[in-house]
N, CA, C and O atoms as a GROMACS GRO file, in nm:
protein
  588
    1UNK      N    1   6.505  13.952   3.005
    1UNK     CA    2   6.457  13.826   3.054
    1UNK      C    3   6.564  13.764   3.145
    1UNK      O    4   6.680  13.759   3.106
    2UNK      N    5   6.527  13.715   3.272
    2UNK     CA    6   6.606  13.695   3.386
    2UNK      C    7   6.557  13.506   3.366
    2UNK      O    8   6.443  13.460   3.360
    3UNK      N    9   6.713  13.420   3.359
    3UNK     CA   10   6.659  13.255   3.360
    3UNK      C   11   6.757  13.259   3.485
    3UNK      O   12   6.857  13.326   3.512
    4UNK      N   13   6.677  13.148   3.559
    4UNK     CA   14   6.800  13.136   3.726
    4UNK      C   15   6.752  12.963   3.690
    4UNK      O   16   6.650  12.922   3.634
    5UNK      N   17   6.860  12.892   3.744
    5UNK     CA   18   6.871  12.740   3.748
    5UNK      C   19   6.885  12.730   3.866
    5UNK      O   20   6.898  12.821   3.947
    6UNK      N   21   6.880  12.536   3.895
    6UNK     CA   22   6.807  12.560   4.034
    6UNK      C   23   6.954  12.400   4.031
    6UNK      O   24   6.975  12.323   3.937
    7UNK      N   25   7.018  12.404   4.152
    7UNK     CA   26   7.159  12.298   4.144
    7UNK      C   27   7.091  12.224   4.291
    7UNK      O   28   6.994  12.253   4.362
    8UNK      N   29   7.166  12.143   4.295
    8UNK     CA   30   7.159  12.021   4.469
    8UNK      C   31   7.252  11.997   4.510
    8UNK      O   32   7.324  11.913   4.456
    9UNK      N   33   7.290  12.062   4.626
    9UNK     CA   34   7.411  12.018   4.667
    9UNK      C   35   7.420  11.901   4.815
    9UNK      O   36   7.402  11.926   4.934
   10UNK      N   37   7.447  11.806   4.765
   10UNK     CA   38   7.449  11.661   4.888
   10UNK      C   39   7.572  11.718   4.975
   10UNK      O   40   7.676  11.767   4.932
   11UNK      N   41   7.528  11.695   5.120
   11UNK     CA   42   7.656  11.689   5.233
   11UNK      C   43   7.599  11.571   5.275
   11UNK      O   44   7.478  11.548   5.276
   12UNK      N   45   7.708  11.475   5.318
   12UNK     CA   46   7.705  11.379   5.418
   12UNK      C   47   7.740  11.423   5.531
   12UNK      O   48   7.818  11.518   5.535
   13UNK      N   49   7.692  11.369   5.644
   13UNK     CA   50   7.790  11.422   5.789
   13UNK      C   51   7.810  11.275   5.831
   13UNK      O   52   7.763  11.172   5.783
   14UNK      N   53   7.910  11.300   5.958
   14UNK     CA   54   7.982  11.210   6.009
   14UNK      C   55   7.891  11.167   6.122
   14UNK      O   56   7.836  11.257   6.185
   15UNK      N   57   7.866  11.033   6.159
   15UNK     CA   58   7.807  10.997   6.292
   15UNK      C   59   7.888  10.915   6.380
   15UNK      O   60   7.952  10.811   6.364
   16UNK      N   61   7.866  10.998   6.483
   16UNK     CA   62   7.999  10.968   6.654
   16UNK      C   63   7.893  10.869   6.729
   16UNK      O   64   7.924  10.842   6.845
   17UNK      N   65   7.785  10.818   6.685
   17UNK     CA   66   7.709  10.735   6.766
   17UNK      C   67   7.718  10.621   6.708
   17UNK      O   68   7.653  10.533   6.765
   18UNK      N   69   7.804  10.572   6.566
   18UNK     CA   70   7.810  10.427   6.544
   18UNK      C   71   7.940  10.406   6.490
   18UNK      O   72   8.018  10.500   6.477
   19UNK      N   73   7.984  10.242   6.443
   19UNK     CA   74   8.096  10.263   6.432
   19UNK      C   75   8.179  10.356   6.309
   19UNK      O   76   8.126  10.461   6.274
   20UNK      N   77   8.296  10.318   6.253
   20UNK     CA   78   8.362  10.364   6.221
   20UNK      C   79   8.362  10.294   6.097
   20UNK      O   80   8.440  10.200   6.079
   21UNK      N   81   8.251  10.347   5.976
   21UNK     CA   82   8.200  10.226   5.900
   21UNK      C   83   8.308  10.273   5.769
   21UNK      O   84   8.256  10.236   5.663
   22UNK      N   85   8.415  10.330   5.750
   22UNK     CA   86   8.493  10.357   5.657
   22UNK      C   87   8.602  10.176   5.664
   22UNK      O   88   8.646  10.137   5.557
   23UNK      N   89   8.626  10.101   5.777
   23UNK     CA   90   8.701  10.000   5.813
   23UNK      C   91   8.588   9.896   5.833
   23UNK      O   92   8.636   9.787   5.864
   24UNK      N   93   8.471   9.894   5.826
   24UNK     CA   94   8.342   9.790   5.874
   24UNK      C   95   8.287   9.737   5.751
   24UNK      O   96   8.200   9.780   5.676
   25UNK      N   97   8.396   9.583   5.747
   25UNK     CA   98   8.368   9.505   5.622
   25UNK      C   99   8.206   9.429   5.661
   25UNK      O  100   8.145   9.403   5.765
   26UNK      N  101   8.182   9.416   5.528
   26UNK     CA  102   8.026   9.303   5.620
   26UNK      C  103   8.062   9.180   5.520
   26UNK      O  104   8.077   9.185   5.398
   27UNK      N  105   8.073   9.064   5.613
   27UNK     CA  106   8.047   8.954   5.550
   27UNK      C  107   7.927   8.833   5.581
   27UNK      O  108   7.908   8.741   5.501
   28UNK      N  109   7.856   8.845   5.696
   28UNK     CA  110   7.747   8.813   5.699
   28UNK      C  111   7.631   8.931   5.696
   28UNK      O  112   7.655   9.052   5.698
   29UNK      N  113   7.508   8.874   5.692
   29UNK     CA  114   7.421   8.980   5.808
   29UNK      C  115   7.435   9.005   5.932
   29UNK      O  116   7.401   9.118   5.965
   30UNK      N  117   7.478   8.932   6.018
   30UNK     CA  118   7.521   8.952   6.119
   30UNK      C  119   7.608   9.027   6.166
   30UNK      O  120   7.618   9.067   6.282
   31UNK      N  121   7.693   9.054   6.048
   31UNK     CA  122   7.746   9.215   6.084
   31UNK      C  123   7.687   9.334   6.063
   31UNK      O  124   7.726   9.432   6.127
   32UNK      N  125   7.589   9.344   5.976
   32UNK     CA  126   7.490   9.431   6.041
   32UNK      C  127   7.411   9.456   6.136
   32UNK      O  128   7.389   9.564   6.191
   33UNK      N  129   7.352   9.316   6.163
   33UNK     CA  130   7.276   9.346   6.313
   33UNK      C  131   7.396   9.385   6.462
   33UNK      O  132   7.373   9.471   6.547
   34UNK      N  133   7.484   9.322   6.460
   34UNK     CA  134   7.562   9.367   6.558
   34UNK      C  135   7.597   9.506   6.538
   34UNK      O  136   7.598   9.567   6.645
   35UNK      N  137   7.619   9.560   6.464
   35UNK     CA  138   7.695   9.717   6.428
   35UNK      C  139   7.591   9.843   6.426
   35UNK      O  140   7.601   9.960   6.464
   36UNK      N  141   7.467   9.754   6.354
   36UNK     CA  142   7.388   9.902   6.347
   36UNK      C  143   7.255   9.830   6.423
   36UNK      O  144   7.152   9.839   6.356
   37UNK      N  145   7.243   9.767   6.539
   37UNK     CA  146   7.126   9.744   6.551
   37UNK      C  147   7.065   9.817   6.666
   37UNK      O  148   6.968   9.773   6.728
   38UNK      N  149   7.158   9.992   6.711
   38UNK     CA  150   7.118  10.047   6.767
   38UNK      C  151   7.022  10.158   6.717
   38UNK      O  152   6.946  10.230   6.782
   39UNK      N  153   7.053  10.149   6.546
   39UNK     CA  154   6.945  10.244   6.446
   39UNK      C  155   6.799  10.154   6.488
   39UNK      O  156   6.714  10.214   6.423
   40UNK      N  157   6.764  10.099   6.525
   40UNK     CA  158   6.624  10.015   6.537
   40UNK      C  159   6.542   9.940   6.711
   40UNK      O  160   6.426   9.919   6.747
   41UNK      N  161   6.687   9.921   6.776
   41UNK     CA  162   6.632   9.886   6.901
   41UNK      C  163   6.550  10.000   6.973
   41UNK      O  164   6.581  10.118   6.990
   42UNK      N  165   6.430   9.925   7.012
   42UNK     CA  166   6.338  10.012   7.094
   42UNK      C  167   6.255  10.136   7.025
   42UNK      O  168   6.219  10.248   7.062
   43UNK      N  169   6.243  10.068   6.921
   43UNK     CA  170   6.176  10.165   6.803
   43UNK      C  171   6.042  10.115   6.803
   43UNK      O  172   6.020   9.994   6.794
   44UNK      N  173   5.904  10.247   6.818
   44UNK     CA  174   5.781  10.207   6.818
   44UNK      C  175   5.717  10.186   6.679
   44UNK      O  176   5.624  10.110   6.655
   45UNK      N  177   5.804  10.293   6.558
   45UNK     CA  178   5.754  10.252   6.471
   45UNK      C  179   5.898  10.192   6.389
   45UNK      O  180   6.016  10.174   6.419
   46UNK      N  181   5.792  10.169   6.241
   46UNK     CA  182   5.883  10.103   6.147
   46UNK      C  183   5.994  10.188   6.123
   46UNK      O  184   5.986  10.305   6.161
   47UNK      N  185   6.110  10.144   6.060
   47UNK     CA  186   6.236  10.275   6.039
   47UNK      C  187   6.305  10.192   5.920
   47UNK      O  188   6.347  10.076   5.918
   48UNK      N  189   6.300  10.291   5.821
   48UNK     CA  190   6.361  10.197   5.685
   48UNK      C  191   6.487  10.241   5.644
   48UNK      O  192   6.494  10.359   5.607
   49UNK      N  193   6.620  10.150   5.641
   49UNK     CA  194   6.742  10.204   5.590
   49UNK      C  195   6.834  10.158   5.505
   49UNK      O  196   6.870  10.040   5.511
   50UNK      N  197   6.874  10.227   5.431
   50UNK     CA  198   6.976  10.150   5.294
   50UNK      C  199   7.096  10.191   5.365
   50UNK      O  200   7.124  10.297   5.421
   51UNK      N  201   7.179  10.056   5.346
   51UNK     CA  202   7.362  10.057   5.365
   51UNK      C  203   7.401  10.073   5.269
   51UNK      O  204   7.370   9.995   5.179
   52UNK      N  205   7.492  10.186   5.243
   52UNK     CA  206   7.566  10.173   5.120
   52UNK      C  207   7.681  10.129   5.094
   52UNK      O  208   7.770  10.212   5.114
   53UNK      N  209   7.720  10.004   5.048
   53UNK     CA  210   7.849   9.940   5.039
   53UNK      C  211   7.946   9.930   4.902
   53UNK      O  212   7.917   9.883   4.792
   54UNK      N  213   8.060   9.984   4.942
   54UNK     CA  214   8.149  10.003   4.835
   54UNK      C  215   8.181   9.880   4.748
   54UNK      O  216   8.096   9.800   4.786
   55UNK      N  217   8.281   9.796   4.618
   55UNK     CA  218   8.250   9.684   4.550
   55UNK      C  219   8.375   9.585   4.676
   55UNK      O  220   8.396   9.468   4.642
   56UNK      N  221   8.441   9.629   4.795
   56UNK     CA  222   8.521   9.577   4.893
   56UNK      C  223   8.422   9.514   5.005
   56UNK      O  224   8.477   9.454   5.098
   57UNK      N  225   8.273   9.524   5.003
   57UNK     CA  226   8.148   9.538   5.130
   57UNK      C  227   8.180   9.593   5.223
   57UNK      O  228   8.134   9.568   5.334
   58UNK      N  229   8.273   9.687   5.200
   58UNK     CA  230   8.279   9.782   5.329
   58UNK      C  231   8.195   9.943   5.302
   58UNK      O  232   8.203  10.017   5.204
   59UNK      N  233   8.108   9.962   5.443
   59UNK     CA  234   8.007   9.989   5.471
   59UNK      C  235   8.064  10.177   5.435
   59UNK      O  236   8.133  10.246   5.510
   60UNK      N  237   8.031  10.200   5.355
   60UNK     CA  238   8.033  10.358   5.306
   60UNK      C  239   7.951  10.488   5.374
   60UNK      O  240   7.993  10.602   5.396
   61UNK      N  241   7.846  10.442   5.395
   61UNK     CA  242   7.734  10.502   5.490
   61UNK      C  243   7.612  10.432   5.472
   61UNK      O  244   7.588  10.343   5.389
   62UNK      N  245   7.524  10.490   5.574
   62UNK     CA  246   7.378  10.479   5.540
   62UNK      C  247   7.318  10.616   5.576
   62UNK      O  248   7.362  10.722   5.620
   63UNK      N  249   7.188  10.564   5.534
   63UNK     CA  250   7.068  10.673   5.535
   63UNK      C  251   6.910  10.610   5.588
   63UNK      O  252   6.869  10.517   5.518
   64UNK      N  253   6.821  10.650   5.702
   64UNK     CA  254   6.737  10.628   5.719
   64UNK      C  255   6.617  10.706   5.631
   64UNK      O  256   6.583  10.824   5.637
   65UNK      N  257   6.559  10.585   5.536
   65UNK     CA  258   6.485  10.658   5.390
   65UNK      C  259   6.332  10.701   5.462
   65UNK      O  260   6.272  10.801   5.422
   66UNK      N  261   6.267  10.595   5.594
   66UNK     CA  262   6.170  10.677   5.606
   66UNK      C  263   6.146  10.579   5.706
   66UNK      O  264   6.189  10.464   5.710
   67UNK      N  265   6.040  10.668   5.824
   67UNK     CA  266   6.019  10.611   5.960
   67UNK      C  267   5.850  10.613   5.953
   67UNK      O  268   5.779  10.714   5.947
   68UNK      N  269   5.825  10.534   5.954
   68UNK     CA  270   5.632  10.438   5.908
   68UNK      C  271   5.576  10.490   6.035
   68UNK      O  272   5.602  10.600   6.085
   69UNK      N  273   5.490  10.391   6.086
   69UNK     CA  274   5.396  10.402   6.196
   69UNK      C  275   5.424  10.247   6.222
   69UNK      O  276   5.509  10.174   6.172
   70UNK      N  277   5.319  10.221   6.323
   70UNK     CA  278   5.336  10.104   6.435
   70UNK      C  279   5.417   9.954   6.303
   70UNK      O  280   5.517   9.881   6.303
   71UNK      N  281   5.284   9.982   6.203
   71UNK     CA  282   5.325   9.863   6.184
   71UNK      C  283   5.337   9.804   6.032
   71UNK      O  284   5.327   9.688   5.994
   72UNK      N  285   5.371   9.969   5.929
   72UNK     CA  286   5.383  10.018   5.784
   72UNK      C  287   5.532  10.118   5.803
   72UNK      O  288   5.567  10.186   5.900
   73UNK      N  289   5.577  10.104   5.716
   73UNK     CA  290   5.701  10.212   5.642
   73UNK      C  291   5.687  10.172   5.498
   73UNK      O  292   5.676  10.065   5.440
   74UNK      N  293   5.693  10.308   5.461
   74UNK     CA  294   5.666  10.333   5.290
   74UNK      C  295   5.797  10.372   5.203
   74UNK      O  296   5.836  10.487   5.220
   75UNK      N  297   5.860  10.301   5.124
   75UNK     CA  298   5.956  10.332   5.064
   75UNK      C  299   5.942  10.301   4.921
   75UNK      O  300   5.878  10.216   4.859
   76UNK      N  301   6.042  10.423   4.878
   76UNK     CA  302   6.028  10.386   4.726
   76UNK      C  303   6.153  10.407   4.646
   76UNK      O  304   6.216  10.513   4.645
   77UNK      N  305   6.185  10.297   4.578
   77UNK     CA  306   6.304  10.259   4.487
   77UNK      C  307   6.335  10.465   4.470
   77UNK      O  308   6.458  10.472   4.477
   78UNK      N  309   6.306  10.546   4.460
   78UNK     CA  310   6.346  10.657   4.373
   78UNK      C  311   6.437  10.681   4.522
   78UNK      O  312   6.556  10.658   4.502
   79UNK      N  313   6.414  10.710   4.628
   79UNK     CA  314   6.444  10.720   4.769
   79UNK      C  315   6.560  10.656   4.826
   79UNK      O  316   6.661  10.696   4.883
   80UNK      N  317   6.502  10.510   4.785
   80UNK     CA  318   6.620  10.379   4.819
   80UNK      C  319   6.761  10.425   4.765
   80UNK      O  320   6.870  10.450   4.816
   81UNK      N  321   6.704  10.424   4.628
   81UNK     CA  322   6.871  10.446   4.559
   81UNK      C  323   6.898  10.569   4.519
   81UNK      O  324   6.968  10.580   4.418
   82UNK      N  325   6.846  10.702   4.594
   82UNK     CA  326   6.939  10.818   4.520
   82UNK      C  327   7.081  10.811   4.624
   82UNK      O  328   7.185  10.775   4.570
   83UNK      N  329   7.082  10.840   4.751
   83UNK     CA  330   7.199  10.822   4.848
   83UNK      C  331   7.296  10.733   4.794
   83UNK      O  332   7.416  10.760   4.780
   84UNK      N  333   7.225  10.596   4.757
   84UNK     CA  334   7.364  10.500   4.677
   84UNK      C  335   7.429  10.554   4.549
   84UNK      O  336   7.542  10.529   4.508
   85UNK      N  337   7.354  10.619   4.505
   85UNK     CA  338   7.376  10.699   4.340
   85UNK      C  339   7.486  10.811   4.380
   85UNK      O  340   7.583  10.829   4.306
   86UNK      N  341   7.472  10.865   4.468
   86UNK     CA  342   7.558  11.017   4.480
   86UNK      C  343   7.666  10.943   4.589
   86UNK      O  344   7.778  10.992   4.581
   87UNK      N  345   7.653  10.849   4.675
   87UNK     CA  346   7.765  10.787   4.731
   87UNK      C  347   7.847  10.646   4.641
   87UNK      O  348   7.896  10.542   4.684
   88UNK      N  349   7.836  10.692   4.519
   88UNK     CA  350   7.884  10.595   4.435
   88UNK      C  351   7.899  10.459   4.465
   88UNK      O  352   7.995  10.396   4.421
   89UNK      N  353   7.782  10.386   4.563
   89UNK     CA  354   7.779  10.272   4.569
   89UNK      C  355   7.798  10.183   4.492
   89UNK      O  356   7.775  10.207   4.373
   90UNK      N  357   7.849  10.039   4.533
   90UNK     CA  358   7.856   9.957   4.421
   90UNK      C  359   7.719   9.843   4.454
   90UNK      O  360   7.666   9.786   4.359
   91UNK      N  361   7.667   9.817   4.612
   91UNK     CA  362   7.543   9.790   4.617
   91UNK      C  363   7.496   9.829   4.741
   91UNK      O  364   7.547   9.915   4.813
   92UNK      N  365   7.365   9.742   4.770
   92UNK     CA  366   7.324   9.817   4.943
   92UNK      C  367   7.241   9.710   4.969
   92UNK      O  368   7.168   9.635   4.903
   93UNK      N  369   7.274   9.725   5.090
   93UNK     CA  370   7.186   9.625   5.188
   93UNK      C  371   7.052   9.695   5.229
   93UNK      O  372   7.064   9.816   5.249
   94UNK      N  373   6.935   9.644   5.244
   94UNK     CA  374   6.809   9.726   5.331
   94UNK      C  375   6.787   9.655   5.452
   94UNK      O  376   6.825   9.546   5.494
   95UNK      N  377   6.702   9.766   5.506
   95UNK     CA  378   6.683   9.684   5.690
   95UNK      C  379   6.543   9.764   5.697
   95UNK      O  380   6.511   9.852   5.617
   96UNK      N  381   6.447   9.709   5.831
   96UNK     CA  382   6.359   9.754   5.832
   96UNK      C  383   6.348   9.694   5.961
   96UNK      O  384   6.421   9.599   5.990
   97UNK      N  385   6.240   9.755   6.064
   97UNK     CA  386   6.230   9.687   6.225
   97UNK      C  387   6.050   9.664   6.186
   97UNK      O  388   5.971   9.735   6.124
   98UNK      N  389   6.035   9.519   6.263
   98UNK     CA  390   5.954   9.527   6.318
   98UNK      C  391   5.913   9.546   6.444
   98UNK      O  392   5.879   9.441   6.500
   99UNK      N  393   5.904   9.649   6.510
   99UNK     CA  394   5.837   9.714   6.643
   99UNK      C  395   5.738   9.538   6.733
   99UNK      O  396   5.750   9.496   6.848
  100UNK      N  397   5.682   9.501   6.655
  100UNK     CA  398   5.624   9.398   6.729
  100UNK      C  399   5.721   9.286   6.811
  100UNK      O  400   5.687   9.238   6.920
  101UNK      N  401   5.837   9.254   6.748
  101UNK     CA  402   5.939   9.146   6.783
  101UNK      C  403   5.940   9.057   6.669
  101UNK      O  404   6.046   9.006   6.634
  102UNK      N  405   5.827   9.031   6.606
  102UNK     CA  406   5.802   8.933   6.480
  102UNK      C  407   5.859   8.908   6.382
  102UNK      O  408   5.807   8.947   6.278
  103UNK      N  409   6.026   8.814   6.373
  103UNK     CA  410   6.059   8.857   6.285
  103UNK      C  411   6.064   8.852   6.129
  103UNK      O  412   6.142   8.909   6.053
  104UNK      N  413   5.950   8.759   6.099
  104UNK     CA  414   5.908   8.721   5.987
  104UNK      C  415   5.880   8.810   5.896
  104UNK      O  416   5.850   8.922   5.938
  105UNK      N  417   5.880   8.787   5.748
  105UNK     CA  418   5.845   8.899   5.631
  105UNK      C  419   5.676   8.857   5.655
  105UNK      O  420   5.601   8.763   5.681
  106UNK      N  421   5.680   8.996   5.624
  106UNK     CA  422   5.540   8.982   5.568
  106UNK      C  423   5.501   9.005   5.421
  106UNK      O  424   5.588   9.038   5.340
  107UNK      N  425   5.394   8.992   5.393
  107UNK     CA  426   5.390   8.970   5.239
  107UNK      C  427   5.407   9.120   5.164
  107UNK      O  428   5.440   9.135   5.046
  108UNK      N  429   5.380   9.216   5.250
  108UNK     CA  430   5.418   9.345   5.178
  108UNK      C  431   5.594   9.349   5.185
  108UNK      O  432   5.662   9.404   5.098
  109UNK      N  433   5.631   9.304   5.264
  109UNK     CA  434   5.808   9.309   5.295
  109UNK      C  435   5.842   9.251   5.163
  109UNK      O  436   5.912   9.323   5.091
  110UNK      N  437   5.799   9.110   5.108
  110UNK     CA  438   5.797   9.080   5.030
  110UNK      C  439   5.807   9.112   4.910
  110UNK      O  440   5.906   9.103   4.837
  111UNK      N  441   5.698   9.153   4.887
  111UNK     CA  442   5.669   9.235   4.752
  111UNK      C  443   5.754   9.394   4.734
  111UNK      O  444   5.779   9.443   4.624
  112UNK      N  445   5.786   9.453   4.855
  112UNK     CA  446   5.878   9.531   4.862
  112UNK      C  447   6.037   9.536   4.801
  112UNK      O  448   6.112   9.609   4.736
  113UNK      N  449   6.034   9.403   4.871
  113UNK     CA  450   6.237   9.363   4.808
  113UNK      C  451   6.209   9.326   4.692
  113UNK      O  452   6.304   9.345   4.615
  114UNK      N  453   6.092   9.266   4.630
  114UNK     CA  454   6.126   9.223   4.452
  114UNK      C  455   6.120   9.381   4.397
  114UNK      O  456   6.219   9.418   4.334
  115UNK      N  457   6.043   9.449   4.410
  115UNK     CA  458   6.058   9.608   4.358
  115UNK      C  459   6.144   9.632   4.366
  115UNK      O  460   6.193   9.646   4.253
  116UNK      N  461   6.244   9.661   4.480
  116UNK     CA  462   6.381   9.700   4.505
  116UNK      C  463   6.452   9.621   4.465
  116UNK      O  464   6.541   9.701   4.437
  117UNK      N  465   6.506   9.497   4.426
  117UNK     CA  466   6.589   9.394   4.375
  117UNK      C  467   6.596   9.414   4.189
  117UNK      O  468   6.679   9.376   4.107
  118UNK      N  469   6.455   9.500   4.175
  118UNK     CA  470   6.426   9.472   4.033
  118UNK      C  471   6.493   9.589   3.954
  118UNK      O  472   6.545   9.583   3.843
  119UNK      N  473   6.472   9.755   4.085
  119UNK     CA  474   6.498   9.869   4.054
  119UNK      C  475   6.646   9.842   4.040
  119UNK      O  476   6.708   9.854   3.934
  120UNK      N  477   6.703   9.800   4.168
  120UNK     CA  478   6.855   9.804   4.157
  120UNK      C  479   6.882   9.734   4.044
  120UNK      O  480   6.943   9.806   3.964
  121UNK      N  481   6.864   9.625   4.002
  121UNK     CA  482   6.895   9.565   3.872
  121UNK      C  483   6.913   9.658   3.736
  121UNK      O  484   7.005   9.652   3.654
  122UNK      N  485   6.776   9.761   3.738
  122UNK     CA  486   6.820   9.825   3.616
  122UNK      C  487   6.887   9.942   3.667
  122UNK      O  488   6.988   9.871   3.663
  123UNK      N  489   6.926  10.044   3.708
  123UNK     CA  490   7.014  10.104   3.776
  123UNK      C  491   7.156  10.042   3.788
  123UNK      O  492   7.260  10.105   3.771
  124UNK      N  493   7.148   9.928   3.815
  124UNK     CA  494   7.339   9.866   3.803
  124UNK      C  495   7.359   9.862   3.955
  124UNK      O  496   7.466   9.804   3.970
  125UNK      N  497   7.303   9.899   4.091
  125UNK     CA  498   7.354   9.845   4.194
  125UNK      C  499   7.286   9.761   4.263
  125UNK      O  500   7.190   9.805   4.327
  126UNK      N  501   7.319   9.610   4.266
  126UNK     CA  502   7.262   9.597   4.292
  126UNK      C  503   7.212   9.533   4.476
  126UNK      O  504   7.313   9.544   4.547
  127UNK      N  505   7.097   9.478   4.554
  127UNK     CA  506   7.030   9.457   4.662
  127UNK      C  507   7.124   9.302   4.731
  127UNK      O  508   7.097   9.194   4.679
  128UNK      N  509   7.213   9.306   4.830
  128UNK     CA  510   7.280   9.211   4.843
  128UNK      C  511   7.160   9.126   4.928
  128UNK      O  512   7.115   9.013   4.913
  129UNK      N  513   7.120   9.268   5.051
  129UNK     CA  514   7.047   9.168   5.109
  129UNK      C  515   6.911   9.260   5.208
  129UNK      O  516   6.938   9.376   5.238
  130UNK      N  517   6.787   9.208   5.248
  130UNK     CA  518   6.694   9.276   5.314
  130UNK      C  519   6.711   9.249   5.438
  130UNK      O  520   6.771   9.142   5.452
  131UNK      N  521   6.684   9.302   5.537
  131UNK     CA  522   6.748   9.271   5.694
  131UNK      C  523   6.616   9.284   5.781
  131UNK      O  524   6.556   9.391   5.775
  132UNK      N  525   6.575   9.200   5.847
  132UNK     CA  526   6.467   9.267   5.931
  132UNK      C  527   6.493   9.268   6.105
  132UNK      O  528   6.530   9.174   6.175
  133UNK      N  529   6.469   9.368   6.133
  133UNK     CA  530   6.571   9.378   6.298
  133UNK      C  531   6.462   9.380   6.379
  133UNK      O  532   6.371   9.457   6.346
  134UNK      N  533   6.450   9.317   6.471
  134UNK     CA  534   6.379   9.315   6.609
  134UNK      C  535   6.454   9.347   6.712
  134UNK      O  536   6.572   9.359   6.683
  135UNK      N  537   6.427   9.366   6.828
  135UNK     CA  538   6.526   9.410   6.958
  135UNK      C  539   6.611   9.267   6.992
  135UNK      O  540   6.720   9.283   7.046
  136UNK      N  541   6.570   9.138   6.966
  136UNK     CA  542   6.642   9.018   7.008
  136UNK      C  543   6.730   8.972   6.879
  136UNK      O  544   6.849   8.942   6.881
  137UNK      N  545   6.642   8.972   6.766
  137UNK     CA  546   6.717   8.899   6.650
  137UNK      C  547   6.676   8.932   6.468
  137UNK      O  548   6.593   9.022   6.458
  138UNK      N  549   6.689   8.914   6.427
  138UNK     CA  550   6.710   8.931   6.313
  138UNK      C  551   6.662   8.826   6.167
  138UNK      O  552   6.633   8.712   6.204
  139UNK      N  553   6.652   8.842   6.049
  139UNK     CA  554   6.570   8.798   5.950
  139UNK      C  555   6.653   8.851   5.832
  139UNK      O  556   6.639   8.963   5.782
  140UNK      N  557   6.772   8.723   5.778
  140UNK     CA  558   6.765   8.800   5.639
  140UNK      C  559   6.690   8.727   5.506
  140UNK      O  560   6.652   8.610   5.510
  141UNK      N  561   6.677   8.793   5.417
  141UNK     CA  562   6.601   8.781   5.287
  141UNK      C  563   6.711   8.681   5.216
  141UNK      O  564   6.679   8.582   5.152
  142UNK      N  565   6.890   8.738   5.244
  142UNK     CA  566   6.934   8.634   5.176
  142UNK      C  567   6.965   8.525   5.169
  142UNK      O  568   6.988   8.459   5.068
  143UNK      N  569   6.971   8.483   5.321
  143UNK     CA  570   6.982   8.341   5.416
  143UNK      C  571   6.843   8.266   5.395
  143UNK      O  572   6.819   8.149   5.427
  144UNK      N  573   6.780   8.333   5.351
  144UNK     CA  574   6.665   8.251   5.362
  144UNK      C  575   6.620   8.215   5.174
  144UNK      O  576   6.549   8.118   5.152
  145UNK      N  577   6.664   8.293   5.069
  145UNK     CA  578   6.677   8.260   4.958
  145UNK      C  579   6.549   8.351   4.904
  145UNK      O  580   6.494   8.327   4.797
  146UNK      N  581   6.511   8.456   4.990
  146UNK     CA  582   6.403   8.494   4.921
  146UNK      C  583   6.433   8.626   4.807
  146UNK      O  584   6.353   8.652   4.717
  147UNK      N  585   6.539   8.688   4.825
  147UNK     CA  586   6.611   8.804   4.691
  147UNK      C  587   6.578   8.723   4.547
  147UNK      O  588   6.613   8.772   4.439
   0.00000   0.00000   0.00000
């Protein structure tokens, strides 16, 4: 009788198209939209991404969890937080574009970050803040008190 196990091995790679996020503290949102708001400008559809930030808020990596259509992206807590799990995050920021310019939540955005605010909670890392990027400006969840 032949048993074979089955292992996962995570690589991160390095990206030469943004900054140098090993030194890229965040202390507003606004340092996210300035730093990474080339992951989203001029994007037709939705594009969903977790920052993973060490317990210093300096920016460890990210990962784009999933790219929607015009005017949906589908994410799910199991997705959100495995990358923070194996990059030993201590929490993460999310971002999401709306393609229209609009930068308001909508009620699924909504109901989205309490899922994710709720997952990270039991998991232990937890959701500092939701980001929503348009090509001009920006929307956070935590400035506005909605986490």
């Amino acid at each position: 009788m032949h048993y074979s196990s089955r292992t996962i091995t995570w690589k991160f790679k390095d990206s030469n198209e943004l900054p140098n996020t090993s030194t890229l503290h965040i202390h507003t949102p606004q340092d996210i939209f300035t730093n990474y708001q080339s992951l989203f400008k001029n994007q037709v559809r939705e594009r969903f991404v977790v920052f993973w930030l060490n317990s210093a808020n300096n920016v460890l990596g990210f990962e784009v969890i999933t790219e929607g259509i015009l005017n949906s992206s589908l994410a799910h807590p199991r997705e959100v937080f495995r990358g923070a799990i194996v990059a030993t995050a201590a929490s993460v920021i999310l971002a999401h574009n709306h393609p229209s310019g609009n930068p308001e939540p909508s009620s699924d955005d909504v109901q989205l970050i309490k899922q994710m605010v709720e997952s990270g909670k039991i998991i232990g890392i937890p959701v500092h803040d939701h980001i929503i990027f348009t090509n001009q400006t920006y929307t956070s969840f935590a400035e506005r008190g909605l986490l």
